[in-house]
Every structure is written in C-alpha cells, then in structure tokens.
C-alpha positions in Angstrom: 51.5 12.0 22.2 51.2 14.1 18.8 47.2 15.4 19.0 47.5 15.9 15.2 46.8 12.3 15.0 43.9 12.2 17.6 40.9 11.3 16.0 38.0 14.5 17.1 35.0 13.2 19.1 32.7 14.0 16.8 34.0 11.8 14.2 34.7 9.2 16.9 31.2 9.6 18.1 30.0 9.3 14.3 32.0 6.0 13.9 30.7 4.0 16.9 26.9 5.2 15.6 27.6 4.2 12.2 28.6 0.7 12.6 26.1 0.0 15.3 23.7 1.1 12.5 24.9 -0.8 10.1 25.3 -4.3 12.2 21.5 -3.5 12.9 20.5 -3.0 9.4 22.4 -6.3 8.3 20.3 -7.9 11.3 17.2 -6.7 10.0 17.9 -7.7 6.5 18.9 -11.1 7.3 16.1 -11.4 9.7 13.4 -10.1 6.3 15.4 -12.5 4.2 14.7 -15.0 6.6 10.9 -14.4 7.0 10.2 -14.0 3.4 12.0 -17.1 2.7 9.6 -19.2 5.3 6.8 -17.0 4.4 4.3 -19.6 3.9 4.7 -21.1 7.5 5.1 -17.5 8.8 2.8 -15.2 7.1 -0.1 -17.8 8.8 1.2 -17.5 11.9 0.9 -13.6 11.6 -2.7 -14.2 10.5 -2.7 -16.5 13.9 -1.8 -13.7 16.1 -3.9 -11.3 14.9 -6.9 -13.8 15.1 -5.8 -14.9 18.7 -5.0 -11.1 19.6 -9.2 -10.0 18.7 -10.9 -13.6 20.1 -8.9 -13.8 23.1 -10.7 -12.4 25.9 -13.7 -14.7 24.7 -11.9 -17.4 25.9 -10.8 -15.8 28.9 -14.0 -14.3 29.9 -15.8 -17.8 29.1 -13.0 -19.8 31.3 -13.8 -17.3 34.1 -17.7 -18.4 33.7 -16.5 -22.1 34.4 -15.9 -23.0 31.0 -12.9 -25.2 30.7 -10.5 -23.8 28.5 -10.2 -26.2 26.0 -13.8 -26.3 25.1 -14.2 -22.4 25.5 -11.4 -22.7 22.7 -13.1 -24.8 20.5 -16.4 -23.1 20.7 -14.5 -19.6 19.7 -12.5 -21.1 16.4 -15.8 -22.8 15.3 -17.7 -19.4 15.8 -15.0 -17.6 14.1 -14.8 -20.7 10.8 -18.8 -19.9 10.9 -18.7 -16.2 10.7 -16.0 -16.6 7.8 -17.4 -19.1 5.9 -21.0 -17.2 6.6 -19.7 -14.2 4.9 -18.0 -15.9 1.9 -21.6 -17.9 1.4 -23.8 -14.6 1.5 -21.3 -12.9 -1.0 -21.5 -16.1 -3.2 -24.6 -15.9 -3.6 -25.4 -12.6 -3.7 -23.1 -12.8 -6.9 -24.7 -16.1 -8.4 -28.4 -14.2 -8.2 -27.2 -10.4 -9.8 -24.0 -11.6 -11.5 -26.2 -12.0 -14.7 -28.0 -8.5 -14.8 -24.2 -6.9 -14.2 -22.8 -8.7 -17.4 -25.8 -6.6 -19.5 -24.7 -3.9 -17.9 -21.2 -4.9 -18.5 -21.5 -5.4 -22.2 -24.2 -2.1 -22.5 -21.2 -0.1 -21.5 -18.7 -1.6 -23.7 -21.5 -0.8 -26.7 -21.8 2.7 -25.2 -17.6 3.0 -25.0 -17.9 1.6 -28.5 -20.4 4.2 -30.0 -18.4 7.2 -27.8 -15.3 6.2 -29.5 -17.1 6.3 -33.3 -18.8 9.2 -33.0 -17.7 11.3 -29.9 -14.3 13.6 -30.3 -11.9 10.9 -30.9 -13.6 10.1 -34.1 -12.5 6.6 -34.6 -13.4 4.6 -37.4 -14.8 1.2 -37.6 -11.8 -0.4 -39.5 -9.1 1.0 -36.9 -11.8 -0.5 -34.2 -11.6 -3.7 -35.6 -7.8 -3.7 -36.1 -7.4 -3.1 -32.5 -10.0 -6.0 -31.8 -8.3 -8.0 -34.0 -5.2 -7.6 -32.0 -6.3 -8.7 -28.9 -7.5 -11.4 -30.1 -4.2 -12.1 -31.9 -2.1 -11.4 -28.5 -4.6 -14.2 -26.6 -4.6 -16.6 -29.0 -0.8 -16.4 -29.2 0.1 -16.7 -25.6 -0.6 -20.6 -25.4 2.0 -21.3 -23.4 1.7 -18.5 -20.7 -1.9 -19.2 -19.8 -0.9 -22.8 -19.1 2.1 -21.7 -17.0 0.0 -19.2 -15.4 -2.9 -21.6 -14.8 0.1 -24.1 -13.2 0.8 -20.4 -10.9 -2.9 -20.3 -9.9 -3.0 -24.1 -9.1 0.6 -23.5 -7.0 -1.0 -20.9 -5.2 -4.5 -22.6 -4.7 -2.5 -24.7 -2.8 -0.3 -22.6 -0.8 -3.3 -20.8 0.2 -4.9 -23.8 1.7 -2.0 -25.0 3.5 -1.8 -22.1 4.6 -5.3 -21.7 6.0 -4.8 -24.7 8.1 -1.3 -23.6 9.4 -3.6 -20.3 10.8 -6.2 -22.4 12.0 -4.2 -24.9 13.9 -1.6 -22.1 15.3 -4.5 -19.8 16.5 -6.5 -22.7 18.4 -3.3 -23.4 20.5 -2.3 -19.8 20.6 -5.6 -19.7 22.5 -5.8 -22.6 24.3 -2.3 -22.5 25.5 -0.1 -19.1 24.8 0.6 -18.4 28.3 2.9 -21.8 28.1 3.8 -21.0 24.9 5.3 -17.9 25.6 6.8 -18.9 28.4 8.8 -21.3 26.5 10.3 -18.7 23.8 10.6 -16.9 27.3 13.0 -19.7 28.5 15.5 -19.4 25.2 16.7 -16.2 26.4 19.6 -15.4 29.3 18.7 -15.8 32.4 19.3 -12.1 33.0 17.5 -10.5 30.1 14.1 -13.0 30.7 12.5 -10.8 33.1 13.2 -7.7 30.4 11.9 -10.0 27.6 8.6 -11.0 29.5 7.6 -7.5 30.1 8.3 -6.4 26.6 6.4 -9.2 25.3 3.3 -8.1 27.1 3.3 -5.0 26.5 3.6 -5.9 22.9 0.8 -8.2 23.3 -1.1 -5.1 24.9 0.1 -3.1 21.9 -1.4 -5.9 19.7 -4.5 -6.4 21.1 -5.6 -2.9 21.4 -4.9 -2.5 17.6 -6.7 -5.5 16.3 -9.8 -3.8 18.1 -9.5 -0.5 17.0 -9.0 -1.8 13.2 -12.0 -4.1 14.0 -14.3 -0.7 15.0 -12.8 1.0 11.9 -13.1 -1.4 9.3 -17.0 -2.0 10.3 -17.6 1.1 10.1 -16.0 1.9 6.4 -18.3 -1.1 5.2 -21.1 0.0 7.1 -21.0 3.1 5.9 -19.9 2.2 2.0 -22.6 -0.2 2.2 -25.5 1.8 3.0 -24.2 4.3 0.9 -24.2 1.7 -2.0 -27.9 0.3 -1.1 -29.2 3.9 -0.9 -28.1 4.5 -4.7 -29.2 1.3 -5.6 -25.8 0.0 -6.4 -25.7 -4.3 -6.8 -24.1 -6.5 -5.1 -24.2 -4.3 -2.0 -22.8 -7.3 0.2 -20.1 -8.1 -1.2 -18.9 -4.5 -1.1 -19.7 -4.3 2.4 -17.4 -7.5 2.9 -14.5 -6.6 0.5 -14.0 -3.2 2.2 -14.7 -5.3 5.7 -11.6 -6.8 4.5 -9.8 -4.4 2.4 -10.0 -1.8 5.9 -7.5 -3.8 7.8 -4.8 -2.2 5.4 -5.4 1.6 7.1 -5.3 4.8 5.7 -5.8 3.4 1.9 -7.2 0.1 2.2 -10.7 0.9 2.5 -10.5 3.5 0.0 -8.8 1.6 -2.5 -11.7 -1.2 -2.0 -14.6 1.8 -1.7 -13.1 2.3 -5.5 -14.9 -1.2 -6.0 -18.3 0.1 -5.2 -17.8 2.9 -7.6 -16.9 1.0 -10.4 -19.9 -1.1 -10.0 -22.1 2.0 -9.7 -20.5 3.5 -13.3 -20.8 -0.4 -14.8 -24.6 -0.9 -13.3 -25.9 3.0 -13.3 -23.6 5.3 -15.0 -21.6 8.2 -14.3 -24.2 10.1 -12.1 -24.4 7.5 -9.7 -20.9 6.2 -9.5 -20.1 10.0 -8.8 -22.5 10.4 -5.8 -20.9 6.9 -4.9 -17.4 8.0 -5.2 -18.5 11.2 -2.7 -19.9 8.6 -0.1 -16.5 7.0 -0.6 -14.9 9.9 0.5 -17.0 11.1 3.1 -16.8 7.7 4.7 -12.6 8.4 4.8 -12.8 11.6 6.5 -15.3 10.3 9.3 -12.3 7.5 9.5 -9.6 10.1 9.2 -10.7 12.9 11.2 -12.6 11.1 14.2 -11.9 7.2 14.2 -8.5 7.5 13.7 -7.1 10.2 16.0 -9.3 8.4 18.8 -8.7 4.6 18.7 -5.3 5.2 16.9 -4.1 7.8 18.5 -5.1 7.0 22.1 -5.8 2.8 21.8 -2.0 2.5 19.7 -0.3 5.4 20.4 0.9 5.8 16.7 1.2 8.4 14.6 -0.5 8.7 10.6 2.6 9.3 9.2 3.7 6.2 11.0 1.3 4.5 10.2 1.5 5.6 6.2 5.4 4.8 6.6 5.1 0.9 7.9 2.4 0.7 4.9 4.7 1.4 2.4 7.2 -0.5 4.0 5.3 -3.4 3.9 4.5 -3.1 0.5 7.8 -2.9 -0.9 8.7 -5.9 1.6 5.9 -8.5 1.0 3.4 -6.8 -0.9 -0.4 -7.0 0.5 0.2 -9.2 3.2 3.4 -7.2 4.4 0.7 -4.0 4.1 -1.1 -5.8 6.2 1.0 -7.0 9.0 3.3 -3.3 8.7 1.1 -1.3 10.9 0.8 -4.3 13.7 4.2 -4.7 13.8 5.1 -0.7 13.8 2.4 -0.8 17.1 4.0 -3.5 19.1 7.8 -2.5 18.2 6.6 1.2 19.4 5.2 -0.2 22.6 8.2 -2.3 23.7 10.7 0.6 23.1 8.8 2.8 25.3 8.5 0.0 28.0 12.1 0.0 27.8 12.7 3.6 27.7 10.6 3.8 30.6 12.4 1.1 32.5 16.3 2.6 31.5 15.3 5.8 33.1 16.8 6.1 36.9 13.8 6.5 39.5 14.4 9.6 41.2 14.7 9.9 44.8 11.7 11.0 46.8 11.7 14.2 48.5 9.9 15.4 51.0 7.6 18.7 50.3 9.1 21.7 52.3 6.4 22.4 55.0 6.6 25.4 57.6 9.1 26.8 59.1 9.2 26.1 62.7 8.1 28.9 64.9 
C-alpha cells in the first residue's frame, strides 16, 4: 500500500476527538434546548432538589426517632412554608412601617440632585431641567400600549410563578417522603449493565449536592448576618429586609451577595448620604473577603471540592443560559457533574495487585 496516502496518527487521533466532541456538544445543546423549553415544570423541580437536598436528614433523623416518615415529611415542608412565609411577613412589614420616612428621603435627594445640577459644575439651567422633565413625561405618557402589554407580562408571570411554587412544593414533599423509590425507578430505565454504574454516580452526586446546599446555607447566613449588623450599626432602614434579600441573593456565590450588599448601600446614600453609604459599602466589602478568603476555601474547597474559577465559570454559564435562575442552579450542577466524573475516574482505574513488603533476608 502507497503510505503517501496514509492518514498520520495525529490527525487520525484529532478526527476521532473531534467528532466525539462535537456529538457531545450537539447532546448538550439539545439536552439545554430541551430544559429551557419545559422550564417552568423543570426550573421547580431544581428548586425541589435543592430544598429536599438541605431538609433531608430532618426527615431521616426524625424517622430514626420513631417518627413515621410520612408525618416526619409533612412536619418538615410546613416548618420550611412557615419559615418562608415568616420572612416574607417580617420584610412586609418592616417596609409598610419605614417605607414612608424613605420616600422623604427619596424625594430630599432628588431636590438635592436637582439643586447640584443648578448650581454645582454642570451648571444646568432651569429651562433645560424642565425640557428634560418634560420629556419623560412625554416618553410615559406615549407608551400606552407598552405598559398594558407589559402589565399582561407581569400578570403571565404572576402566574407562572405560582404554578410554579406549587410544582416545588408538591415535588419536594415526595422527593422526601419517597426518593429512595423514586430514584430507584429512573434507576430501572437504564441497561441492565450500566445500573449498578448509574446508582453509584447518582449518590455520589446526591453527596455532591447535599454538601453544597449546606455550605451555601453557612455562607449566605453569614453575608446577611454580617451586612445586617453592619447596616443596623449605621443606622441604615429597613435593616431586615436587607438581611433577607442578601439571605437570598448569596445562594448565587461569588457575586450574588455582593451584588445584593449594593442594596444596603443604596439605601444608606438614599436615607443618610454619602458618608454613610461609604462606610456601608466598606462593610460590604469586608463581609466578601471574610467569604472569599476563609468561608469559601473551607466549605467550598473541602465540602464541594470545586474550584473559584469553577465556580465563577458555571455562573456565567448559567447566566448566558437561563439568566438568574440558570446562575443559580450553575454552581450545583458544576458540583454534582464534578463528583460523578471523579467516581468514575476512580472506578475506570485498574486496582493494582497487592504485594507483599520485602522483610528480612533469611539468615
């Protein structure tokens, strides 16, 4: 045979790579197409997991106490409706009782913006002011038709929201009660021959899970714990509710509770002025580096096994993906995927043979 027709190995080599690659990619994309397309049954069922994934061993430790499961269940998805609901009800009203003095404040600093813009450097005159009042009010008046189609948006995804609540509550309460059947069933659609493989993946995965939905948990109390105080110290309203929206907002790591922190700062420049919203913005920051430096390396790092830039990757990822919510399930995901391909590196790799240690010579 002529070898000036052979094809070298390393281009042979490239090939097979290359369209393994690709058929992967086209899997993935199809598989994205798929769960954004059924996002409103799926995106709850994320929710579910993580839910079932932090309230688990509650059930399991109150079964072991002769609990039977199914009430044990039920006592833990109540608890966790009445710490929600809780929260949203002390934010509520801590907004109906100091909403009122933050609209002064609110319209003081617009007076102030007003007066800077006369008669600071920018020098602006009354007449150009008013011209660019007047076009505001021009451009709302004018858009009739897109505040009704965006109120029929809003209405839309009123609705999608609370579907989509009861989809979470329903699939968590029988993730809990019952996901030991459950996943044996999703098990049993596999090969025969690859359901062993599958069962161990999907626990370490669930391992994976679990350990990250605590860790977040431990970091995102202590970002709003530490906002918080910061906010009460300086005399910064509505102190609650920025305690619970960076509660909230730190389940998106690395930026989520700073991007929320930002919150507490705009407050502070709205309520107190620049001074305060400054010494606001530092507690913001020293609360990230406590995060970053210690927090993070140690639950992270040792709880997850996964690195920042991982971590910052699968954010933007999720992003560009599904927006907040894929932010928010990126990192999760990135855990569990990183734990199964380790279990399954670990199981590819031949056991070596035991030897014997050489011991003495014989005399």
């Amino acid at each position: 045979m002529d070898e000036r027709h052979e094809v070298p190995i390393g281009m042979d080599i490239a090939a097979a790579w290359s369209w393994r690659l690709l058929v992967i990619a086209a899997a993935g994309a199809v598989g994205i197409w798929l769960l954004r397309l059924f996002s409103e049954v799926t995106v709850p069922i994320a929710i579910a997991l993580l839910g079932t994934a932090l309230a688990v061993n509650v059930v399991d430790f109150l079964e072991r106490h002769k609990v039977p499961r199914l009430l044990a269940t039920f006592v833990v998805v109540i608890s966790m409706l009445l710490v929600f609901f809780g929260m949203l009800g002390l934010v509520g009203q801590q907004l109906s009782t100091q909403v009122t003095d933050l609209k002064a404040n609110v319209v003081q600093g617009i007076t102030q913006v007003q007066d800077w813009l006369t008669a600071g450097p920018l020098n602006i005159s009354d007449s150009q002011l008013q011209q660019w009042v007047d076009q505001a009010k021009s451009t709302i008046s004018s858009s009739d038709t897109s505040v009704v189609s965006r109120i029929g948006a809003v209405d839309t995804t009123v609705t999608h929201i609370v579907a989509g609540f009861f989809i979470a509550l329903f699939s968590a309460f029988f993730f809990l009660y019952e996901g030991d059947r459950i996943w044996g069933w999703v098990v049993s659609l596999f090969p025969r021959a690859a359901r062993e493989r599958v069962d161990s993946s999907g626990h370490v995965a669930w391992r994976s899970l679990t350990a990250f939905v605590r860790a977040t948990v431990i970091v995102a109390l202590t970002d709003a714990i530490g906002i918080a105080f910061a906010a009460w110290v300086l005399g910064v309203p509505l102190t609650l509710a920025i305690g619970v929206l960076v509660f909230l907002g730190a389940f998106v790591l690395v930026i989520g509770a700073f991007l929320s922190g930002l919150v507490a700062v705009l407050v502070a420049l709205v309520a107190q002025g620049p001074w305060t919203a400054l010494f606001m913005l530092v507690a913001v920051v020293a609360v990230q580096q406590l995060e970053a430096h210690v927090l993070q390396p140690f639950l992270m790092g040792r709880l997850v096994a996964v690195h920042p830039l991982a971590i910052i990757i699968a954010i933007a990822a999720g992003v560009i993906v599904a927006g907040i919510v894929g932010a928010l399930i990126a990192v999760p995901l990135a855990a569990c995927l990183n734990g199964v391909v380790r279990h399954l590196s670990d199981l590819s790799q031949p056991s070596l043979p035991f030897v014997d240690p050489p011991g003495p010579e014989p005399a």
